[in-house]
C-alpha positions in Angstrom: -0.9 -6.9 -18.4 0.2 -4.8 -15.4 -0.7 -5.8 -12.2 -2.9 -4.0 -10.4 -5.3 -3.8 -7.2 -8.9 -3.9 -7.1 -11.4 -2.3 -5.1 -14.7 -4.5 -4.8 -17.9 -4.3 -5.2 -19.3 -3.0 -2.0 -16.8 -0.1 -0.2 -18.8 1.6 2.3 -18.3 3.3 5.7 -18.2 0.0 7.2 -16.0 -2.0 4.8 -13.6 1.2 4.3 -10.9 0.9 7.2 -10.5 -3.0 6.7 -9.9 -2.4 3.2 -8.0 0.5 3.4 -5.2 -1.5 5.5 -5.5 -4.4 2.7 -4.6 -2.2 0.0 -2.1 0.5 1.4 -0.4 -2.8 2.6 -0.3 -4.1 -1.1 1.1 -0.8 -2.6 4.8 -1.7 -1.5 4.6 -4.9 -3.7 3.4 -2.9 -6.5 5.7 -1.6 -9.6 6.2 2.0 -10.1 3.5 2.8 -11.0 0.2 1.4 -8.2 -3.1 1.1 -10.2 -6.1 1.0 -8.5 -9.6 -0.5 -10.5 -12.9 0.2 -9.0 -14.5 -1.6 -12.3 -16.1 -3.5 -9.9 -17.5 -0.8 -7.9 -21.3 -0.7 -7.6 -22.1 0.4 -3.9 -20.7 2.6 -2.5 -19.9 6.2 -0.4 -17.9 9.2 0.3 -15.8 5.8 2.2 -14.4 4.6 -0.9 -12.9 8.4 -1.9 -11.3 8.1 1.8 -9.9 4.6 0.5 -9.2 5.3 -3.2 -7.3 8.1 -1.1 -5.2 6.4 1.4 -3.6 4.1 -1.2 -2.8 7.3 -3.1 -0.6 8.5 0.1 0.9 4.8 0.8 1.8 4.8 -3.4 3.7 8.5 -2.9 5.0 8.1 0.0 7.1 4.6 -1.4 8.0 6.8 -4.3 5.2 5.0 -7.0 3.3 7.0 -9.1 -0.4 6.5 -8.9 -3.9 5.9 -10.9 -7.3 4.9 -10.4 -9.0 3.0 -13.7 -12.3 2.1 -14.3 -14.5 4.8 -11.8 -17.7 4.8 -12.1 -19.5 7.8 -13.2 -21.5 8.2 -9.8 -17.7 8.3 -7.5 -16.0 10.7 -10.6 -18.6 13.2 -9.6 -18.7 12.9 -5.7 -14.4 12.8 -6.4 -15.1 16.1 -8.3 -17.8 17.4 -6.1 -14.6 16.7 -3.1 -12.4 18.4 -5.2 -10.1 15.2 -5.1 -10.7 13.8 -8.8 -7.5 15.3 -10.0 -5.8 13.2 -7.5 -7.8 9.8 -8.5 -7.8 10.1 -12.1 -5.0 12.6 -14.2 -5.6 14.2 -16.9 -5.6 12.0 -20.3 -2.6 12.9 -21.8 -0.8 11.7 -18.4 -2.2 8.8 -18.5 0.1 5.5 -17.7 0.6 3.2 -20.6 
């Protein structure tokens, strides 16, 4: 199993900028390839996108490629209605083994 990070269940406005420090910090000790599951995502807002996000930028920027797994139907459409789902979740055939 690869290792991967986890968003958790609550990522609100108020939660987001604690958590996004947490997680960008934990991209460097990632492999290539920094996957991101919001399985445990129930509450949320536009936050978590912000998130989801920075740790996307942090991943790029140290060269890793990056992947969100597991988003809830609810974020895939406020990612899509942002315009940023493409960024979160690539297409299937690009999908990371």
């Amino acid at each position: 199993m690869k290792p991967m990070l986890n968003l958790p269940a609550k990522v609100t406005h108020n939660d987001a900028e604690a958590l996004a420090r947490t997680l960008t910090s934990q991209v460097y000790g990632q492999p290539d390839v920094v996957v991101v599951s919001a399985h445990q995502v129930v509450e949320f807002d536009s936050s978590a996108l912000a998130v989801l996000l920075s740790c996307r930028r942090a991943a790029l920027s140290a060269g890793k490629q990056f992947s969100v797994t597991s988003l809830p139907d609810k974020l895939a459409q406020l990612a899509g209605l942002y315009g940023v789902g493409q960024l979160l979740m690539p297409p299937v055939a690009n999908e990371f083994p």
